[in-house]
C-alpha positions as CSV (number, residue, x, y, z in Angstrom):
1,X,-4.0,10.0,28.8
2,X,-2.9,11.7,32.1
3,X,0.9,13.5,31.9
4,X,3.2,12.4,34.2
5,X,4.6,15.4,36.2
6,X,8.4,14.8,35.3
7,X,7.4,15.1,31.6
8,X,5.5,18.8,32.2
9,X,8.1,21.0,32.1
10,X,9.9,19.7,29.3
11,X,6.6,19.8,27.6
12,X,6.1,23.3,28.7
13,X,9.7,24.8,27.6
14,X,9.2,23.1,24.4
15,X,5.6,25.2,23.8
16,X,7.1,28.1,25.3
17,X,9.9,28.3,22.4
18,X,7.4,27.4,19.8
19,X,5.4,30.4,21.0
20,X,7.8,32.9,21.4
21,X,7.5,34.2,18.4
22,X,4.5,35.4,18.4
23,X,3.4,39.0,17.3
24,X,2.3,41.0,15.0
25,X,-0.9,41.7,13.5
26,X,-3.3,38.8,12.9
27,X,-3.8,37.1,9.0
28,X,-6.4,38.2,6.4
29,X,-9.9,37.3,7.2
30,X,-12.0,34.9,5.4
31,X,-13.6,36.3,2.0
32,X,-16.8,36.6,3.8
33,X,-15.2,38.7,6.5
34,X,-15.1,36.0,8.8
35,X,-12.0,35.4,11.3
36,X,-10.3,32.1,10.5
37,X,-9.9,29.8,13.9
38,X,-8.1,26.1,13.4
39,X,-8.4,24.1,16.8
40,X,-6.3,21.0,17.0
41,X,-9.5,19.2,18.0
42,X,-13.2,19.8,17.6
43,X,-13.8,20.5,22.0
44,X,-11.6,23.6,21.5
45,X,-12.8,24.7,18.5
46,X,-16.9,24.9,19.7
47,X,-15.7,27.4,22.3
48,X,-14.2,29.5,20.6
49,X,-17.4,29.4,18.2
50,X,-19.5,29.9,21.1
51,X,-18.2,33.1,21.8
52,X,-17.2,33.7,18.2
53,X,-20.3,33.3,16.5
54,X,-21.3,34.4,13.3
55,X,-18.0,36.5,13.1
56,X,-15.7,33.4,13.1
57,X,-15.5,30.2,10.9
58,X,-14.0,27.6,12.5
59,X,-12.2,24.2,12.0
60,X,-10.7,21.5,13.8
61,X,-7.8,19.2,12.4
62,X,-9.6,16.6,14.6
63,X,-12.9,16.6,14.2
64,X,-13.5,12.6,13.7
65,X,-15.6,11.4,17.0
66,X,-13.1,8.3,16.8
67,X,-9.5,10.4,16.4
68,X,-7.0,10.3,19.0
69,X,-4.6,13.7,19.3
70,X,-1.9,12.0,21.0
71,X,-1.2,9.7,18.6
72,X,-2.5,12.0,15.2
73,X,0.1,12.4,12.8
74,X,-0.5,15.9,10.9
75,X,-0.8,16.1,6.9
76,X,-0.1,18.5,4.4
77,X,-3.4,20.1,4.1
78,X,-3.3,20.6,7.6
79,X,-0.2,23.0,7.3
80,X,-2.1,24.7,4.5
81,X,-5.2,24.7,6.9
82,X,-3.4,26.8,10.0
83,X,-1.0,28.4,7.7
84,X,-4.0,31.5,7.0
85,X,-5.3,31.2,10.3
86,X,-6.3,34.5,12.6
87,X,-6.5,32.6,15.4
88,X,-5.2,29.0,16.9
89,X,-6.4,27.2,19.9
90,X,-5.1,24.1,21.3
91,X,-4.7,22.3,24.7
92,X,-1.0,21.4,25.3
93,X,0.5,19.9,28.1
94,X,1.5,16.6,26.1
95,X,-2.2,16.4,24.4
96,X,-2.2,17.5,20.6
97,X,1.6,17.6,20.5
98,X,1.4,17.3,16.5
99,X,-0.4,20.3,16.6
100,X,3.0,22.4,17.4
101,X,4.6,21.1,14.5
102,X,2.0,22.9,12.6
103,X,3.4,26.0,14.2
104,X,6.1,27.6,12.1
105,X,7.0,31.9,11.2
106,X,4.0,31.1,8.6
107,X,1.7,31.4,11.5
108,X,3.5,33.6,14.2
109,X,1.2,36.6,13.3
110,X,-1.9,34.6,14.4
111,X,-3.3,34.9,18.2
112,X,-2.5,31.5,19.9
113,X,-4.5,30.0,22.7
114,X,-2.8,27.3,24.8
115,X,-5.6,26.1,27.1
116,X,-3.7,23.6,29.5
117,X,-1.2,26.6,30.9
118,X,-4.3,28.6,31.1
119,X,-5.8,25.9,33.4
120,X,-2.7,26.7,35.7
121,X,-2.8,23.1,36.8
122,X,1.3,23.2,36.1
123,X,1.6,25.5,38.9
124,X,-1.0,24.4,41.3
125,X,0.1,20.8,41.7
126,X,3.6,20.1,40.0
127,X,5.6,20.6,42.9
128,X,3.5,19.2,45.6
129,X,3.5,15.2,46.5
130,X,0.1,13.8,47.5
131,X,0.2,12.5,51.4
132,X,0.8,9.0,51.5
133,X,-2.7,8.4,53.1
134,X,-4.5,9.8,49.9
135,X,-5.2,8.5,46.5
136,X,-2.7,9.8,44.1
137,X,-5.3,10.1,41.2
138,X,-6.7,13.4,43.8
139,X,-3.5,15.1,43.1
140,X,-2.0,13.8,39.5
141,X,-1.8,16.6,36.6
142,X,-4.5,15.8,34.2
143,X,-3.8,17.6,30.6
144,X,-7.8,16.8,29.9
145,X,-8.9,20.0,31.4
146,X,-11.9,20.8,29.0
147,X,-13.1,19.0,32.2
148,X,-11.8,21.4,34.1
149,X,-14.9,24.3,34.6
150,X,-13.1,26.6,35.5
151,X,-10.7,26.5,32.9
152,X,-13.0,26.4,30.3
153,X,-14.4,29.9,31.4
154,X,-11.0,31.4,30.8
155,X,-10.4,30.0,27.5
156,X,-13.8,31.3,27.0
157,X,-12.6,34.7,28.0
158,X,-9.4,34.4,26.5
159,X,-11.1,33.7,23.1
160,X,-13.2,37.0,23.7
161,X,-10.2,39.2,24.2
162,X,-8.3,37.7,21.4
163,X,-10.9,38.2,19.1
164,X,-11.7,41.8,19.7
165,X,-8.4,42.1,19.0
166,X,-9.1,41.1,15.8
167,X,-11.8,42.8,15.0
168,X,-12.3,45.8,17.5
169,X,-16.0,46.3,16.1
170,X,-17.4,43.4,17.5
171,X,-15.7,43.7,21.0
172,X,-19.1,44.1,22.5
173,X,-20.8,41.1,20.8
174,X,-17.9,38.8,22.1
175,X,-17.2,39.9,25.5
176,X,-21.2,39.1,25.5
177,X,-20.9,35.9,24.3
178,X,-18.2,34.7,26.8
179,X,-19.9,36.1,29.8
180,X,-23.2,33.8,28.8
181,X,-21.5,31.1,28.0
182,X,-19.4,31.4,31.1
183,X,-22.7,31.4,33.6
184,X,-23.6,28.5,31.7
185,X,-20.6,26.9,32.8
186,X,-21.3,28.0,36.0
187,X,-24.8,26.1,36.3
188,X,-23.3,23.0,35.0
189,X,-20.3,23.1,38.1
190,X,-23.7,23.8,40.3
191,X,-25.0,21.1,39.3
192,X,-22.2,18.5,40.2
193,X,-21.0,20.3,43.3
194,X,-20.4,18.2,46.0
195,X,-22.8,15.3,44.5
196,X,-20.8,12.8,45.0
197,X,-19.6,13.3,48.1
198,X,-18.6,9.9,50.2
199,X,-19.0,8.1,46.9
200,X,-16.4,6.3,45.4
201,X,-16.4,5.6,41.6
202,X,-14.1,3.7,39.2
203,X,-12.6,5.0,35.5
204,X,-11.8,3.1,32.4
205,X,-9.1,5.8,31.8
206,X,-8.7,8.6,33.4
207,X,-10.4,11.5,30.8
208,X,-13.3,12.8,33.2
209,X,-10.6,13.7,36.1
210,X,-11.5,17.5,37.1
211,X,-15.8,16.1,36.5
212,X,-14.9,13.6,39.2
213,X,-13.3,16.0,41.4
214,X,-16.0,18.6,40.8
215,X,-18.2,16.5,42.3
216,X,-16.2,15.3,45.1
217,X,-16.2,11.6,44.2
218,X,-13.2,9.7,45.4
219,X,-11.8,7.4,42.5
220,X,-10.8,4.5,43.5
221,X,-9.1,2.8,39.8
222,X,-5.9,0.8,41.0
223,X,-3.0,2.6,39.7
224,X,-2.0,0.0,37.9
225,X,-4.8,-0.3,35.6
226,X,-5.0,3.1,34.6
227,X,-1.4,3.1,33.6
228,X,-2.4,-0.3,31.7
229,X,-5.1,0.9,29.9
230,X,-3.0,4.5,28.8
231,X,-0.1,2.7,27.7
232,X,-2.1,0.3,25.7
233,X,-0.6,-2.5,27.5
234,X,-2.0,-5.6,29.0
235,X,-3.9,-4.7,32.5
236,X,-2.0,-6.5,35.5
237,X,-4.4,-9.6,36.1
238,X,-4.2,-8.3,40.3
239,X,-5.3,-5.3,38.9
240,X,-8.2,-6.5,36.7
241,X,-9.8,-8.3,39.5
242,X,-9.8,-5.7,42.1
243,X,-11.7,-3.5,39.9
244,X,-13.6,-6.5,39.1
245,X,-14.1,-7.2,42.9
246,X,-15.7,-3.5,43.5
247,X,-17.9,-3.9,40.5
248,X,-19.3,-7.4,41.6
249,X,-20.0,-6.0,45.3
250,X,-21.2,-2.5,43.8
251,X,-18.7,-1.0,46.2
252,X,-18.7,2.1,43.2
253,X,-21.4,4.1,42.4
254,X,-20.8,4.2,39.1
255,X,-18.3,3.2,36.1
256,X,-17.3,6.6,34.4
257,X,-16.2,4.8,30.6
258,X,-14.2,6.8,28.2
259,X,-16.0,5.0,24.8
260,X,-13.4,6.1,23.0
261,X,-10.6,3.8,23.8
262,X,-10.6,0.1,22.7
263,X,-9.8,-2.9,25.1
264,X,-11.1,-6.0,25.6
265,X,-10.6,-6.4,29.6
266,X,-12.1,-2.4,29.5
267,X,-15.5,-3.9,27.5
268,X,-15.3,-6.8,29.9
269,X,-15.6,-4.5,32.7
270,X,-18.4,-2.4,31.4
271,X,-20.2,-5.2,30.7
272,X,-19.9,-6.3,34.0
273,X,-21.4,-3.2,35.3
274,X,-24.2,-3.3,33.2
275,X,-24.8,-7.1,34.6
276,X,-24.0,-5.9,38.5
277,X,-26.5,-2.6,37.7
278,X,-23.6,-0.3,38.2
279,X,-24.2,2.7,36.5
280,X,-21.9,3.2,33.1
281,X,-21.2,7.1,32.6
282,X,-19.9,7.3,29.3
283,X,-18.0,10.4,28.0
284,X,-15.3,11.3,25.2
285,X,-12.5,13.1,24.5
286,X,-13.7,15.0,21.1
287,X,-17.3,16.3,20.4
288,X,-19.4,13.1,19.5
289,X,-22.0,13.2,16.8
290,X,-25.2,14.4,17.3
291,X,-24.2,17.4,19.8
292,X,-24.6,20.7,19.0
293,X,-21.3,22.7,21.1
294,X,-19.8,22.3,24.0
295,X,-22.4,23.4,25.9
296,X,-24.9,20.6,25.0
297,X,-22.0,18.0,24.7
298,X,-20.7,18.7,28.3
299,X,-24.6,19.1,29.8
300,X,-24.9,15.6,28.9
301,X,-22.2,14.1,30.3
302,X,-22.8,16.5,33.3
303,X,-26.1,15.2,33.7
304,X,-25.1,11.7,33.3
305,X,-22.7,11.6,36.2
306,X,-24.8,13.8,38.0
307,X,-28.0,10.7,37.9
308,X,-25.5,8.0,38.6
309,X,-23.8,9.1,41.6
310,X,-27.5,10.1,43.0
311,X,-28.4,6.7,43.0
């Protein structure tokens, strides 16, 4: 659920203090020798075990296909789960907010990976208001940015450095691994480039952001209904039959779903699609089941959007 650019730099600060005091050296290893990485949610958590490998063992406090970090509540055992962690990785920006309560002096010696500040998105687009002749979904901060390509390959390389930090030995194998799996990347941006150009698409909620603007589609979801559908609240009945309206005269080339969230009027309008022979792009905020990394998860959904806004 998007982040609201008056709510950033609180959100910011407050990370910024519960990161301060970081340092020292990392935690004990594993008792196979393995470094211990927690993610706050399984997406984060495959990329740092793409470029981890065999040398890390990983886990992710959210790892249920159906779990929802904004509004997860953390447990004991998750203390105890971060509390021996080497390395942490989570987004940020107003995402996985529970996962900074799970941040205490317990885990300050462990490297911490923030992705969202990494994405620079605070800096790029905070302080800028869209002209009034363009959508403001083009220029609204987005905290999804395992999206975001680009931002991906830094965490990637992030999790490289931080890791040879830990163990020195394996510097090579690492640094390796987030160079392939950053030209992987690379191919999947290739692929969407530009492919939607002069299309115009609609979204259930507003997850795939940085896919859509990859490909240079213009979304066109009212406002309203986005805001509707985030909030949980009931979608503005102007709003539900403009997007309605573009689905019946298949003014959109395609209906980009996030199948994780629940709501009636959102199944109404997928439905609709399927009837109209819009095409329904479905994607997700955590890892699904059935995928084997980020890498095949993402390729997927790449692909997916890709065929649709083709035609």
């Amino acid at each position: 659920m998007t982040v609201r650019n008056a709510m950033l730099g609180a959100v910011a600060a407050v990370t910024a203090v519960a990161l301060a005091a970081c340092g020292g050296s990392p935690a004990s290893p594993t008792a196979d020798g393995k470094i211990k990485v927690v993610a706050s949610t399984n997406v984060w958590g495959s990329v740092v075990k793409a470029v981890g490998g065999d040398a890390v063992e990983v886990s992710a406090i959210i790892n249920d296909p159906s779990g929802d970090p904004h509004s997860y509540n953390s447990k004991p055992s998750d203390v105890a789960a971060v509390k021996d962690a080497q390395l942490v990785i989570f987004n940020g920006g107003g995402y996985d907010d529970f996962f900074a309560t799970l941040l205490t002096t317990d885990t300050e010696k462990a490297k911490k990976i923030e992705t969202f500040p990494l994405s620079g998105k605070i800096d790029s687009h905070s302080h800028e208001e869209p002209p009034a002749s363009e959508e403001p979904h083009d220029h609204e901060v987005n905290e999804h940015v395992w999206y975001d390509l680009d931002t991906v390959r830094k965490v990637a390389d992030q999790a490289a450095a931080d890791l040879s930090e830990i163990a020195p030995d394996k510097k090579a194998a690492f640094t390796d691994n987030a160079a392939e799996f950053g030209r992987k990347v690379e191919e999947l941006h290739q692929k969407l480039d530009g492919v939607g150009k002069g299309k115009k698409v609609l979204q259930t909620e507003p997850v795939a952001h940085y896919l859509l603007e990859a490909a240079g589609v213009e979304d066109v979801t009212p406002e309203t209904f986005s805001k509707a559908v985030e909030g949980e609240t009931d979608i503005p009945a102007a709003a539900l039959a403009d997007v309605t309206r573009l689905v019946d005269e298949k003014q959109v080339a395609a209906v980009v779903d996030n199948v994780q969230t629940e709501n009636t009027a959102v199944k109404q309008v997928v439905e609709k699609a399927g009837r109209a022979g819009v095409p329904v792009v479905a994607v997700t905020e955590t890892l699904p089941e059935g995928v084997t990394g980020y890498l095949d998860w993402m390729t997927k959904q790449v692909d997916a959007l890709a065929q649709a806004l083709r035609g």
